[in-house]
Backbone as ProteinMPNN parsed JSONL, in Angstrom:
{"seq_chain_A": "XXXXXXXXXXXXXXXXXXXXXXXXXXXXXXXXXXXXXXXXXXXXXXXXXXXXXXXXXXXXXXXXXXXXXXXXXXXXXXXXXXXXXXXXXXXXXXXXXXXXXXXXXXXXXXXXXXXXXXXXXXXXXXXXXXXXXXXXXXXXXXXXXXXXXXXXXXXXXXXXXXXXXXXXXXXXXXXXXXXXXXXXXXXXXXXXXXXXXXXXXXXXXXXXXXXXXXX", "coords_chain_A": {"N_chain_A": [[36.786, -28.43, 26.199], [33.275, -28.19, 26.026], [30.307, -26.014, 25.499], [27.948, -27.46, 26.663], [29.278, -28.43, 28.512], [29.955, -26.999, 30.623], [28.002, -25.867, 31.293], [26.761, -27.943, 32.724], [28.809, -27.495, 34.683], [27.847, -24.87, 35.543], [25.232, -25.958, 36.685], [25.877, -27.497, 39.046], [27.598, -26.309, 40.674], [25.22, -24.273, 41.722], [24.114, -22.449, 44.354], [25.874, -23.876, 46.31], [28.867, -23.162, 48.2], [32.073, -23.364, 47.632], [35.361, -23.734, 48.548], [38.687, -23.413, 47.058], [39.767, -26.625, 46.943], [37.294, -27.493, 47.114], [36.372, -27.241, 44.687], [37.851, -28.158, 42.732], [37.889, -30.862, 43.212], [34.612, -31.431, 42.39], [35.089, -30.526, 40.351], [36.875, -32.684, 39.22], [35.206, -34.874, 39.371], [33.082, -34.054, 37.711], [34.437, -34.235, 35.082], [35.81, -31.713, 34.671], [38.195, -30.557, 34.816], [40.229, -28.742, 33.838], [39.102, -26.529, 33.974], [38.466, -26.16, 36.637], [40.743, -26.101, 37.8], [41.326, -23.093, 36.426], [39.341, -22.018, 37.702], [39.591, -21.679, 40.057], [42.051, -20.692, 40.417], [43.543, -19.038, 38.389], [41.109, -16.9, 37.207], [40.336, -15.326, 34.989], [40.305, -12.265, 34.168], [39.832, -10.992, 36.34], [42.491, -9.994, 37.273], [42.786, -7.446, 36.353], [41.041, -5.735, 37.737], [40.349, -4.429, 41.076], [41.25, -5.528, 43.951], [39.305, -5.303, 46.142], [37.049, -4.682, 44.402], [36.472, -6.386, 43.252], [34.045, -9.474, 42.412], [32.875, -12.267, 42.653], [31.889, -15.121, 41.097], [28.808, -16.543, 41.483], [25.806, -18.598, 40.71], [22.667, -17.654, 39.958], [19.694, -18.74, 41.857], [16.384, -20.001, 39.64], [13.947, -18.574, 41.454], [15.588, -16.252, 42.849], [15.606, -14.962, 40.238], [13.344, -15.165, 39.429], [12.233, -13.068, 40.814], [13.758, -11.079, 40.69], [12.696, -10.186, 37.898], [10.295, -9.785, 38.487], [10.203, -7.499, 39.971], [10.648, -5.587, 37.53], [8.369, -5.762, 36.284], [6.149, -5.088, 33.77], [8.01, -3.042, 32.88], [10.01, -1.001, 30.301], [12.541, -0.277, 28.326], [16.552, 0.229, 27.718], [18.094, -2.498, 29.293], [20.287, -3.574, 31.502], [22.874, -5.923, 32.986], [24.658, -6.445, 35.715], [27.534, -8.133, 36.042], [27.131, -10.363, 34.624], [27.677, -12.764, 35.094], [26.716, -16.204, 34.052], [24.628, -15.183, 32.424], [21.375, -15.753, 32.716], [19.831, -13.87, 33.949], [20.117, -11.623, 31.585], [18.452, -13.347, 29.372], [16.714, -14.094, 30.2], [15.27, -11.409, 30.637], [14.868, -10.329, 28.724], [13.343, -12.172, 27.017], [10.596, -11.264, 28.442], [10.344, -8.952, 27.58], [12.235, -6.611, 27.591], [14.374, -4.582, 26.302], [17.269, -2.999, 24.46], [18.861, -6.032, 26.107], [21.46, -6.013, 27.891], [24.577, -8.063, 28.654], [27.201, -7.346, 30.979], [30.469, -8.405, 31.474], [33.567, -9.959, 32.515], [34.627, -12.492, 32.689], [35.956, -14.636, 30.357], [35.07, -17.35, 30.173], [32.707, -17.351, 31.127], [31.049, -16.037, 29.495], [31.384, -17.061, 27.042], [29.628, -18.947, 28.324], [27.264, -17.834, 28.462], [26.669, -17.347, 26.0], [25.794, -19.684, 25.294], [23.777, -20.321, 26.626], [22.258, -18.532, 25.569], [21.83, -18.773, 22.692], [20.275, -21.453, 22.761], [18.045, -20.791, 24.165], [16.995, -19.849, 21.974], [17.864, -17.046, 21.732], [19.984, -16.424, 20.085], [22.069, -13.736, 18.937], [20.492, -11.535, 19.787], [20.228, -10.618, 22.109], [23.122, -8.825, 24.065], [26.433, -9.906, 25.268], [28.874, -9.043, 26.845], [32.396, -8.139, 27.278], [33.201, -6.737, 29.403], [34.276, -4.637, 31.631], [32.729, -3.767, 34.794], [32.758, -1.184, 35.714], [33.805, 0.851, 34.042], [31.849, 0.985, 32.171], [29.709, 3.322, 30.821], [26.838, 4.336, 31.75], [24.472, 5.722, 31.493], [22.701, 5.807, 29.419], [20.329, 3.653, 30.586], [18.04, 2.201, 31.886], [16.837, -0.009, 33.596], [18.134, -1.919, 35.749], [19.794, -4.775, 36.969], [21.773, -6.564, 39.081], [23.5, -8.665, 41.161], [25.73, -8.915, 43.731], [28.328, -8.931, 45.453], [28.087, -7.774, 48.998], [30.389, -5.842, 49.449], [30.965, -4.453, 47.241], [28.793, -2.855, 47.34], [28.771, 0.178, 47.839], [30.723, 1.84, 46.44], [29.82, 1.23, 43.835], [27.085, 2.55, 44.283], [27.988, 5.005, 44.095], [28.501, 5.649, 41.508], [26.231, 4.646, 39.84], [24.602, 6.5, 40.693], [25.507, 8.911, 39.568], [25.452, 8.468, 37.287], [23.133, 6.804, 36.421], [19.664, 7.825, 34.614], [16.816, 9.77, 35.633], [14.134, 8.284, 35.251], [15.285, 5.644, 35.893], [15.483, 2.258, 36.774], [16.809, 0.254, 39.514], [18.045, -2.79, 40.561], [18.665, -5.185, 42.873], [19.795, -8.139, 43.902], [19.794, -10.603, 46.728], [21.74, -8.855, 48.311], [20.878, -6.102, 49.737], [21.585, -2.304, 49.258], [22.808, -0.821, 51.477], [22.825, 2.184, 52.187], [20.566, 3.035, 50.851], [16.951, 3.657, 50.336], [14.68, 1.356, 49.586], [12.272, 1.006, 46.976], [10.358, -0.932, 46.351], [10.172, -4.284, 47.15], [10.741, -8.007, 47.412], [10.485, -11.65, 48.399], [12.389, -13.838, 50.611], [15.079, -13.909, 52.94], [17.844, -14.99, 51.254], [17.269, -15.289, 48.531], [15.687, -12.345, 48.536], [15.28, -9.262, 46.754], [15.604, -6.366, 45.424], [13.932, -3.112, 44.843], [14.885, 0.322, 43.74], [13.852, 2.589, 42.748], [15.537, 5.753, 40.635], [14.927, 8.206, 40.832], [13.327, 8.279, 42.989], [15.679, 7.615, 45.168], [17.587, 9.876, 44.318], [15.928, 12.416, 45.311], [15.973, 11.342, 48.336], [18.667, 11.275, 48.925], [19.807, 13.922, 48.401], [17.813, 15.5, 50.467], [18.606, 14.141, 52.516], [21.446, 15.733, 52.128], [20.371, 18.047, 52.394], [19.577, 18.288, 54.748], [22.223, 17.673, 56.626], [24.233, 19.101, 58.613], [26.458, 22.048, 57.957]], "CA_chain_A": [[35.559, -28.35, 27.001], [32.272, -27.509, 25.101], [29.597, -25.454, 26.269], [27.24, -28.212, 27.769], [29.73, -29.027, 29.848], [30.441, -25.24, 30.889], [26.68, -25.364, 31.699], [26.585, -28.491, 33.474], [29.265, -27.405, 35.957], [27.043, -24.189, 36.432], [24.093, -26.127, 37.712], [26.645, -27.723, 40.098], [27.974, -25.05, 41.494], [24.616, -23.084, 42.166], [23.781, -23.14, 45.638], [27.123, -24.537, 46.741], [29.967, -22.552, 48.56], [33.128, -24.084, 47.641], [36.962, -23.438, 48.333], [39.332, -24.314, 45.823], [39.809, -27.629, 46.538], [36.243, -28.423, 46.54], [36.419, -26.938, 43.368], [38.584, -29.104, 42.129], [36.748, -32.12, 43.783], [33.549, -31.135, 41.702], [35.219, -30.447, 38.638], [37.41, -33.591, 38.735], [33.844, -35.606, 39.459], [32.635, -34.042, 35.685], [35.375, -34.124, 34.06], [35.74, -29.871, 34.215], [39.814, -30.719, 36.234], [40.966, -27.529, 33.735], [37.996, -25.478, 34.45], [38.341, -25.724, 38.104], [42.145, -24.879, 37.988], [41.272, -21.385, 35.71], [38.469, -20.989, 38.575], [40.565, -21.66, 41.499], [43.91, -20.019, 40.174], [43.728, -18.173, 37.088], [40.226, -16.347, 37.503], [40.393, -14.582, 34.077], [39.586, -10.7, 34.278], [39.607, -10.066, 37.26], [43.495, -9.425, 37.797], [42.756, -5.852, 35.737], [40.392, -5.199, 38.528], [41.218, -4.168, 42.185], [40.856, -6.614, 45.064], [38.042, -5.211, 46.454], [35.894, -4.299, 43.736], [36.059, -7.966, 42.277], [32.863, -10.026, 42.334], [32.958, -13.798, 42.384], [30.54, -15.672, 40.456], [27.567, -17.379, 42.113], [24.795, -18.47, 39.886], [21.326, -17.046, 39.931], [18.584, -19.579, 41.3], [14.976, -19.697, 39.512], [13.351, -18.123, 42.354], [16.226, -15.296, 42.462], [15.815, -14.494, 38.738], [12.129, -14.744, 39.097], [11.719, -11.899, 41.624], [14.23, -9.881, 40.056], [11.97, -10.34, 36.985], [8.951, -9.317, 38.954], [10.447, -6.206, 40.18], [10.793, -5.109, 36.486], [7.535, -6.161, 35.331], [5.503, -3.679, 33.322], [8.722, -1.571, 32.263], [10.46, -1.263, 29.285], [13.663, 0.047, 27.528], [17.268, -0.513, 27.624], [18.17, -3.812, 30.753], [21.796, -4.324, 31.774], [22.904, -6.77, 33.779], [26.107, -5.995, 35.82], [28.267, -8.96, 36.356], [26.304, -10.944, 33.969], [27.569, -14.073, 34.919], [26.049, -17.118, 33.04], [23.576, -14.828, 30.973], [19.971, -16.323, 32.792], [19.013, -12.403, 33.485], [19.893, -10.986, 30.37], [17.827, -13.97, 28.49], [14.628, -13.871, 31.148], [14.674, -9.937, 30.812], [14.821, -10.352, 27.213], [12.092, -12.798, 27.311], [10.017, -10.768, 28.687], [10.063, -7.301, 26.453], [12.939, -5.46, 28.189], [15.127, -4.705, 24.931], [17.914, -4.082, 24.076], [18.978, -6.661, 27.234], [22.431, -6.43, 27.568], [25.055, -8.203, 30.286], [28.862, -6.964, 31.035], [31.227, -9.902, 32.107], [35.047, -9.957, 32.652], [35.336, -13.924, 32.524], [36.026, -15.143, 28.832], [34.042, -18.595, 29.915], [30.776, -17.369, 31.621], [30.703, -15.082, 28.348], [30.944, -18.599, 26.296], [28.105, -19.999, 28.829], [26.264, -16.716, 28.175], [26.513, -17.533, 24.364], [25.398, -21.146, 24.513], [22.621, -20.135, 26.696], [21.705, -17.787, 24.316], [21.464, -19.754, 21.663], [19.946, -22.539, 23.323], [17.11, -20.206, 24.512], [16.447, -19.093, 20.708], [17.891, -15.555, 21.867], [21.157, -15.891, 19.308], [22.046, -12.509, 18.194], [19.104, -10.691, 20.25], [20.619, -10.579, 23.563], [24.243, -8.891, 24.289], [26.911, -10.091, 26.353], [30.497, -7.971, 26.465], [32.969, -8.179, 28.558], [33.617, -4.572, 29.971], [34.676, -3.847, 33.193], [30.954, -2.786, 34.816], [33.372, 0.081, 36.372], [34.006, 1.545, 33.036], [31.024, 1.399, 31.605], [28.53, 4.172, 31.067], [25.032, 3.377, 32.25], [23.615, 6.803, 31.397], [21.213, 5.314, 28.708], [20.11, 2.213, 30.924], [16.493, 2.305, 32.144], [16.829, -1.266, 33.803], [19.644, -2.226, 35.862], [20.461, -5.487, 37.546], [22.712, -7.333, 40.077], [23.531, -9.919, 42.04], [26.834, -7.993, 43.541], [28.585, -9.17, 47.22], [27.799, -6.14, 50.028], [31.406, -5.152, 49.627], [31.02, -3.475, 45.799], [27.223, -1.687, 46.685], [28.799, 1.578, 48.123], [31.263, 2.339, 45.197], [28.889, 1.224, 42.877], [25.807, 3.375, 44.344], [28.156, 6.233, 43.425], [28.44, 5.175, 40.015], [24.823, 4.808, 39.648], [23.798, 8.119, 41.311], [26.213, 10.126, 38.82], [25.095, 7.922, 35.666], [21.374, 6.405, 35.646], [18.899, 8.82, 34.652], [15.574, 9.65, 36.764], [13.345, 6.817, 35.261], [15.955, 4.034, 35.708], [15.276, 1.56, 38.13], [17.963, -0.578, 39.852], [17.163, -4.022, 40.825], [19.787, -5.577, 43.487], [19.32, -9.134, 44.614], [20.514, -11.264, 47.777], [21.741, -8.133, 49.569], [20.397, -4.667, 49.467], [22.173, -1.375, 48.834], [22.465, -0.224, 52.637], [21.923, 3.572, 52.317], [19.662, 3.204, 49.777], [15.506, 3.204, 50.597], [13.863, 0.733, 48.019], [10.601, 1.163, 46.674], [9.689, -1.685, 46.884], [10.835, -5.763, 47.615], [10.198, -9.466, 46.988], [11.227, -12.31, 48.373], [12.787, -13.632, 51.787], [16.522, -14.575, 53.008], [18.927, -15.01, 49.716], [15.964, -14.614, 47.143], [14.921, -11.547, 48.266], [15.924, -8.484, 46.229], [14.885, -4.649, 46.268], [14.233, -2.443, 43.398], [15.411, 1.529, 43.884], [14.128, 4.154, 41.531], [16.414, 6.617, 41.081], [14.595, 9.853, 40.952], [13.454, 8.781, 44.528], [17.008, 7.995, 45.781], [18.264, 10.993, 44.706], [15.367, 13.22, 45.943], [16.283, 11.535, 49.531], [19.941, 11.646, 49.002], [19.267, 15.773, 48.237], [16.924, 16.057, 51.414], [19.784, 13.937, 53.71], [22.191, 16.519, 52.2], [20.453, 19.631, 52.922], [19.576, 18.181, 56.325], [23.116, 18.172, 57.157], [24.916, 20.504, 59.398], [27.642, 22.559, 57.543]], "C_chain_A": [[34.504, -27.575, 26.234], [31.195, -27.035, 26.477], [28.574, -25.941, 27.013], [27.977, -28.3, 28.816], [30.56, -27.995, 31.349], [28.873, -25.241, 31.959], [26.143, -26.195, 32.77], [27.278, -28.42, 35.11], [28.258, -25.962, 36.891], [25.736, -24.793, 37.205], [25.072, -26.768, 39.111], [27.035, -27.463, 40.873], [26.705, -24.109, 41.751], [24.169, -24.005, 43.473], [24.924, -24.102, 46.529], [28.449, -23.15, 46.957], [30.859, -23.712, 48.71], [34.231, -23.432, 47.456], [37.663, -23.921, 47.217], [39.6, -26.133, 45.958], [38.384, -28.629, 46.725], [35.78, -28.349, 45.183], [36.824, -28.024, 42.031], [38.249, -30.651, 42.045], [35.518, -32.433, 42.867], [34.197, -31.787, 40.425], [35.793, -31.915, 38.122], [35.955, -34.848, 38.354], [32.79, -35.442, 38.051], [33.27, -33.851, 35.119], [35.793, -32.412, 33.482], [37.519, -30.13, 35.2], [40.113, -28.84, 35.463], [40.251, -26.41, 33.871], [38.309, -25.629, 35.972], [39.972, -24.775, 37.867], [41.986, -23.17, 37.196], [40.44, -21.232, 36.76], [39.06, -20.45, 39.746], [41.97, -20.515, 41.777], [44.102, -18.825, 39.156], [43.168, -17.181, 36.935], [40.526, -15.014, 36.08], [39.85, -13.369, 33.975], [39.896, -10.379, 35.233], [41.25, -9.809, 37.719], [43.381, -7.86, 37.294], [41.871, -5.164, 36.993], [40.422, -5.524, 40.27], [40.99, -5.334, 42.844], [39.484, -6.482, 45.575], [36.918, -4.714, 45.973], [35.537, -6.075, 42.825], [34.813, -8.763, 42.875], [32.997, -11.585, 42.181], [31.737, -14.451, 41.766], [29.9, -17.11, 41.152], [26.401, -17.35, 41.508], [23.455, -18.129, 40.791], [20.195, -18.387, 40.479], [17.982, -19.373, 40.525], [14.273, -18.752, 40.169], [14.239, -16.462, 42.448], [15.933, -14.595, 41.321], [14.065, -14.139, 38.17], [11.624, -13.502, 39.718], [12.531, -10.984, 40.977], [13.618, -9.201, 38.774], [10.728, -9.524, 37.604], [8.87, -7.96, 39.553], [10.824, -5.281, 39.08], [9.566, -5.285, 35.879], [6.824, -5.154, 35.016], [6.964, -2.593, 32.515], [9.726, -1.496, 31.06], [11.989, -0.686, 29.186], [14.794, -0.8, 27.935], [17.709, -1.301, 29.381], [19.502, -4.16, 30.309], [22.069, -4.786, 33.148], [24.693, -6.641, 34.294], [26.993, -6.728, 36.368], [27.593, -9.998, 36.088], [26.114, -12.596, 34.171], [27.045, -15.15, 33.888], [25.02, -16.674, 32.251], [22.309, -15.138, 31.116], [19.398, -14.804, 33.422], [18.759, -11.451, 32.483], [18.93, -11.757, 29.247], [16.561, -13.598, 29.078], [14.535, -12.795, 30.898], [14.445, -9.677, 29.171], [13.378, -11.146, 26.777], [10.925, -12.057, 27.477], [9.85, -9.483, 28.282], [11.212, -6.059, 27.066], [14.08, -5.509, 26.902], [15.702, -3.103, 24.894], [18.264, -4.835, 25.622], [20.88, -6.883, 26.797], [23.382, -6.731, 28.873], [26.865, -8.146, 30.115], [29.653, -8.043, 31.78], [32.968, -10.013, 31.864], [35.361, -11.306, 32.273], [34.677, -14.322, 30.921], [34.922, -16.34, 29.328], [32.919, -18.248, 29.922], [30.519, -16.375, 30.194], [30.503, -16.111, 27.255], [29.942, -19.133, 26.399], [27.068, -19.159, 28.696], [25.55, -16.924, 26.444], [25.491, -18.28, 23.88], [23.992, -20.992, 25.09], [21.538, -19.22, 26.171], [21.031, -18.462, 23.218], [20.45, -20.898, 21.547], [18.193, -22.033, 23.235], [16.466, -19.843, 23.329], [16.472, -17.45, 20.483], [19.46, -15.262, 20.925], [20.68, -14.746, 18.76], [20.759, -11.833, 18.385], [19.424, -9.875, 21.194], [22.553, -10.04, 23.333], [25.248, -9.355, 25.005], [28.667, -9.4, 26.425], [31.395, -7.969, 27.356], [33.769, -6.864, 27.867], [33.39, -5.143, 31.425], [33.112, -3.409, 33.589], [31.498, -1.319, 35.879], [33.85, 1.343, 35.786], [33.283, 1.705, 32.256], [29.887, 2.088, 31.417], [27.469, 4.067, 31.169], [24.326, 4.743, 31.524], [21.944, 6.553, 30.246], [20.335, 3.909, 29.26], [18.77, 2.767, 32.008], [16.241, 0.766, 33.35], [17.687, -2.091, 34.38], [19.542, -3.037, 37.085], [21.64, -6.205, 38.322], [22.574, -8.234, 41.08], [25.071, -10.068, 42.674], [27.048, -8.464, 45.323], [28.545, -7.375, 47.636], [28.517, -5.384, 49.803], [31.831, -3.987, 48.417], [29.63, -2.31, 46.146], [27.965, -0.143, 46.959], [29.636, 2.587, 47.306], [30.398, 2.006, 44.025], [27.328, 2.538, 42.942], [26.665, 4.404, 44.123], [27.808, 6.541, 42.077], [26.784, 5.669, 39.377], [24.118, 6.191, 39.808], [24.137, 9.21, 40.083], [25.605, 9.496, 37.163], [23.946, 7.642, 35.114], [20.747, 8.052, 35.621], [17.592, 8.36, 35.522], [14.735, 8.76, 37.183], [14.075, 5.771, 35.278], [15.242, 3.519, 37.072], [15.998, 0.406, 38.4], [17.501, -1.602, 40.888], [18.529, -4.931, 41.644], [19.146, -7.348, 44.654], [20.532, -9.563, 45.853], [20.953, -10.171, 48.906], [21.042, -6.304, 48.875], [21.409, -3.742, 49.485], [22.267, -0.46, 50.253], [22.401, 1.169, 52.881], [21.01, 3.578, 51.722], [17.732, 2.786, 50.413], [15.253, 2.32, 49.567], [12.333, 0.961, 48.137], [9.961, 0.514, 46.552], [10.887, -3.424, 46.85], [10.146, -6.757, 47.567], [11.057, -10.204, 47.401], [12.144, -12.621, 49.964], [14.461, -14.292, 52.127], [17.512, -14.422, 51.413], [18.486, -14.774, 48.517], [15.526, -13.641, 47.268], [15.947, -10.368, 47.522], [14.932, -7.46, 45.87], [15.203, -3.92, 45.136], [14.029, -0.663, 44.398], [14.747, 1.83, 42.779], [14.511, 5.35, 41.841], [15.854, 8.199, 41.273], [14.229, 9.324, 42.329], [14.866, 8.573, 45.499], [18.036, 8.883, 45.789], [17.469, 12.176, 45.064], [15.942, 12.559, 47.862], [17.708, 11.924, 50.138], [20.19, 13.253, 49.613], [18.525, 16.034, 49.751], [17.962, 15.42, 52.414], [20.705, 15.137, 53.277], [21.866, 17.955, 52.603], [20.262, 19.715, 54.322], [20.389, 17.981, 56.951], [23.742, 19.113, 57.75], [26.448, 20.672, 58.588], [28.64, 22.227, 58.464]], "O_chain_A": [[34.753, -26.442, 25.821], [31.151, -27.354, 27.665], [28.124, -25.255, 27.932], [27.52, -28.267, 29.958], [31.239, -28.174, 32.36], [28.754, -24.73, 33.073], [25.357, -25.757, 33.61], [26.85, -28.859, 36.178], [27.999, -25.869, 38.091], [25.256, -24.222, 38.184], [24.775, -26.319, 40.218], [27.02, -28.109, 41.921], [27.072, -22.972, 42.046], [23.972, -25.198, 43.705], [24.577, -24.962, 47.338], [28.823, -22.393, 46.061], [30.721, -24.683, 49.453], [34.374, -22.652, 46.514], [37.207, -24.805, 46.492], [39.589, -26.796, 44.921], [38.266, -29.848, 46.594], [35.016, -29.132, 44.619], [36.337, -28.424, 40.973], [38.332, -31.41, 41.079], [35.342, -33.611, 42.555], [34.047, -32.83, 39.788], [35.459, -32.394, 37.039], [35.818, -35.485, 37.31], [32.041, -36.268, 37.53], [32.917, -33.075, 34.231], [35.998, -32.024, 32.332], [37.626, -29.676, 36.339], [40.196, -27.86, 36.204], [40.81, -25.314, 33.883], [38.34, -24.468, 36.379], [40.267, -23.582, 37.799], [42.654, -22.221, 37.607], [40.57, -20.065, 37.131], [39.079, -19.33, 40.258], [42.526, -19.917, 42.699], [44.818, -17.838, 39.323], [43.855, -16.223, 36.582], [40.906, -13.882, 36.378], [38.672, -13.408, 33.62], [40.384, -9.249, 35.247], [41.243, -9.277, 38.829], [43.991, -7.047, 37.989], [42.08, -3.965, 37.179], [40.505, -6.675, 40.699], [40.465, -6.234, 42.188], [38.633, -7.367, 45.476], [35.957, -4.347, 46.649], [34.653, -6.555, 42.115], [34.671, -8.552, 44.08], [33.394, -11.849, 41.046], [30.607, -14.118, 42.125], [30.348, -18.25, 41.273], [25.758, -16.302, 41.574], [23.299, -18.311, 41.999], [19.797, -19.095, 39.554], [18.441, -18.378, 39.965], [13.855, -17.883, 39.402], [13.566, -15.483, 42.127], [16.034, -13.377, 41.47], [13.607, -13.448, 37.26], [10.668, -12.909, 39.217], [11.957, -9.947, 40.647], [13.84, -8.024, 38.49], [10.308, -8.556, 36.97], [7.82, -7.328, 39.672], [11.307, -4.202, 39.422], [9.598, -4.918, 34.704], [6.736, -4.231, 35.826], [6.794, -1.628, 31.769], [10.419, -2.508, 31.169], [12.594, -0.727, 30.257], [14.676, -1.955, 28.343], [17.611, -0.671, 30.434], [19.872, -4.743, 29.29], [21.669, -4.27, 34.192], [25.675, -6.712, 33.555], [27.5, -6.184, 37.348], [27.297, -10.736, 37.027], [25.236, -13.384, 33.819], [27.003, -14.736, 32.729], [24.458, -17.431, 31.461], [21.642, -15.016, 30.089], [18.182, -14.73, 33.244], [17.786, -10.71, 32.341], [18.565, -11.09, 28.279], [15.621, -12.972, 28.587], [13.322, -12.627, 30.773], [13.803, -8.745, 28.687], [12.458, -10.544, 26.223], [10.11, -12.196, 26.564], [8.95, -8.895, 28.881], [11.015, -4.847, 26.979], [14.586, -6.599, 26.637], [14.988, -2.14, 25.172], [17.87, -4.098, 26.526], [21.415, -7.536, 25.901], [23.267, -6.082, 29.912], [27.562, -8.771, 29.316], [29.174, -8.446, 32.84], [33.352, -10.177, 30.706], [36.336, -11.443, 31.535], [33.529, -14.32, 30.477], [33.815, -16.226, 28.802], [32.077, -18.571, 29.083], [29.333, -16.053, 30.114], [29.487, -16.033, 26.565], [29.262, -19.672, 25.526], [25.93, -19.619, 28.791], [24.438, -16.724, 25.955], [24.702, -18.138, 22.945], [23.032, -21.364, 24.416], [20.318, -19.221, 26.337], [19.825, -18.6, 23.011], [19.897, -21.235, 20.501], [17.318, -22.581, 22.565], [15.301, -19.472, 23.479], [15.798, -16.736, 19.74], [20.033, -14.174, 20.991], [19.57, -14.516, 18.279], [20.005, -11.559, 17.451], [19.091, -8.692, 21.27], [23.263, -10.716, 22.588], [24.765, -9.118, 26.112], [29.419, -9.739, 25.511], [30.966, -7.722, 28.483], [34.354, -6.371, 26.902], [32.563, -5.843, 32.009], [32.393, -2.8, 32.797], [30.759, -0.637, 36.588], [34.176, 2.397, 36.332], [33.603, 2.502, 31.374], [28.88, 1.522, 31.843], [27.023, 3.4, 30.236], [23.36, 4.383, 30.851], [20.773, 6.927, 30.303], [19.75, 3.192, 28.448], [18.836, 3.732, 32.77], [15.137, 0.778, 33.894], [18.106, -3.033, 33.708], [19.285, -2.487, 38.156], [22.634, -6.241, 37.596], [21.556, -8.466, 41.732], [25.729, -11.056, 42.348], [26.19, -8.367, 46.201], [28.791, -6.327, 47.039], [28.138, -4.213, 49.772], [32.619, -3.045, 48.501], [29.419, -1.272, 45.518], [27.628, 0.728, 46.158], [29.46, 3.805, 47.343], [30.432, 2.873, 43.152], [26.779, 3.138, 42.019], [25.878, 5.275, 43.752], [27.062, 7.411, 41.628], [26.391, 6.645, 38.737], [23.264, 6.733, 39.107], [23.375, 10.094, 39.693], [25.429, 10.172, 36.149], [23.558, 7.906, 33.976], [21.103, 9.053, 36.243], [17.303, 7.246, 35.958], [14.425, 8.361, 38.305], [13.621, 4.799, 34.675], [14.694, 4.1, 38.009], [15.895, -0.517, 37.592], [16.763, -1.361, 41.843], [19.407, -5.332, 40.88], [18.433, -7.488, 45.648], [21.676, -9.122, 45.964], [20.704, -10.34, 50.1], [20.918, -5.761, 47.777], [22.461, -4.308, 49.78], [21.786, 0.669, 50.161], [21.842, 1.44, 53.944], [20.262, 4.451, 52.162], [17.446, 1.67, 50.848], [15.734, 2.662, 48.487], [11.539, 1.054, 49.073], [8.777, 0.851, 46.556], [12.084, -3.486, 46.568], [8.924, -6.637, 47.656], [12.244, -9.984, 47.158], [12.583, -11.603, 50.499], [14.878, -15.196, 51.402], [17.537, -13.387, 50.747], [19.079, -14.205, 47.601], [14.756, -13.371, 46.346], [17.17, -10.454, 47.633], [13.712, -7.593, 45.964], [16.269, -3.933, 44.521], [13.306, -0.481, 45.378], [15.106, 1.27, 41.744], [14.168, 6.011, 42.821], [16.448, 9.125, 41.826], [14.881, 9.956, 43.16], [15.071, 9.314, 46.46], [18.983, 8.974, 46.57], [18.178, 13.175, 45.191], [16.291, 13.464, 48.62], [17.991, 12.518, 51.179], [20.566, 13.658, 50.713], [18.881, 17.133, 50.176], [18.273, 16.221, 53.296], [20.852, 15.828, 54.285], [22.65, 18.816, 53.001], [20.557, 20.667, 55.044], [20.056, 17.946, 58.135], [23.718, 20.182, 57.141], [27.337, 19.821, 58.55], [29.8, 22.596, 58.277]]}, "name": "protein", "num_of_chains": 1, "seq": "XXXXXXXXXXXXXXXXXXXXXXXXXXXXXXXXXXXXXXXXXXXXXXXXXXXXXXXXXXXXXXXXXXXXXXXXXXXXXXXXXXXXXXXXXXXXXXXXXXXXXXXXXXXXXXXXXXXXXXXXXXXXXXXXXXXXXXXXXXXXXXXXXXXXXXXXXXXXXXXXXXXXXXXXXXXXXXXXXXXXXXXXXXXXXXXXXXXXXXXXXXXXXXXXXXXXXXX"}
């Protein structure tokens, strides 16, 4: 299986909730039969990581990728992307002057489809893509930080974040929001919308909920 055809099942699958055997249905319909069974059954990476911190991959619309884009615009340094999936935020943020742009990914394929769309894009060897755990990896130099993360990871992750970004980062969370978290601002309505946090003000309110606690 080459990487068009890696790329063709991702347009297929965006915008489509499917069980395994529509999975299989799909894939048999483009000729992807051993790609569905590794999606359905095998799911590469994620046995190292718990049950409920795992992330399933659901591609990015246009419209998704453009607001997440637009809630970064104007700002610079390093942009990581945290369950990088197919690689169309780390190329658009790259695109657009956020450098270095780099995206963390557990599944050996979408790190293949990250490659080809790399390449494709004219971003070979510009753009990173790594598969790391995004639970083990240190954010502390990351200025720029993306997702597209089910509800059930934001509240172990906003620890993460709190103890690792520095002041000027700003964290960019599409489809669902970060439910303690205020955002500073938002774009976007139903499944496209997504909410950018900067962290020096979420941990000045954090700090002002904690002192406004009762011992």
């Amino acid at each position: 299986m080459d990487a068009e055809e890696l790329d063709e099942l991702a347009q297929r699958l965006q915008g489509r909730a499917l069980g395994g055997w529509g999975l299989l249905q799909l894939a048999a319909g483009t000729g992807l039969a051993a790609y569905a069974v590794w999606a359905a059954v095998l799911m590469p990476g994620f046995r190292r990581v718990p049950l409920h911190l795992q992330v399933p991959y659901v591609p990015s619309n246009a419209q998704q990728v453009a607001n997440a884009m637009a809630l970064l615009e104007g700002r610079s340094g390093k942009m990581v992307d945290l369950g990088s999936g197919d690689g169309r935020l780390v190329i658009e943020a790259y695109k657009r002057g956020l450098r270095p742009a780099v995206g963390y990914e557990l599944n050996p394929w979408l790190l293949r489809l990250s490659k080809y769309r790399a390449w494709k894009a004219g971003c070979d060897g510009k753009v990173s893509f790594l598969k790391q755990d995004l639970w083990k990896v240190n954010l502390s130099d990351c200025y720029n930080v993306t997702m597209f993360l089910a509800p059930s990871v934001k509240s172990p992750l906003a620890a993460k974040l709190l103890a690792e970004l520095p002041d000027e980062a700003r964290v960019v969370a599409g489809r669902f929001p970060f439910p303690s978290w205020t955002p500073s601002s938002t774009i976007g309505k139903g499944l496209d919308q997504a909410w950018a946090y900067d962290m020096k003000e979420v941990r000045q309110a954090a700090q002002s909920s904690a002192e406004g606690s009762p011992v």
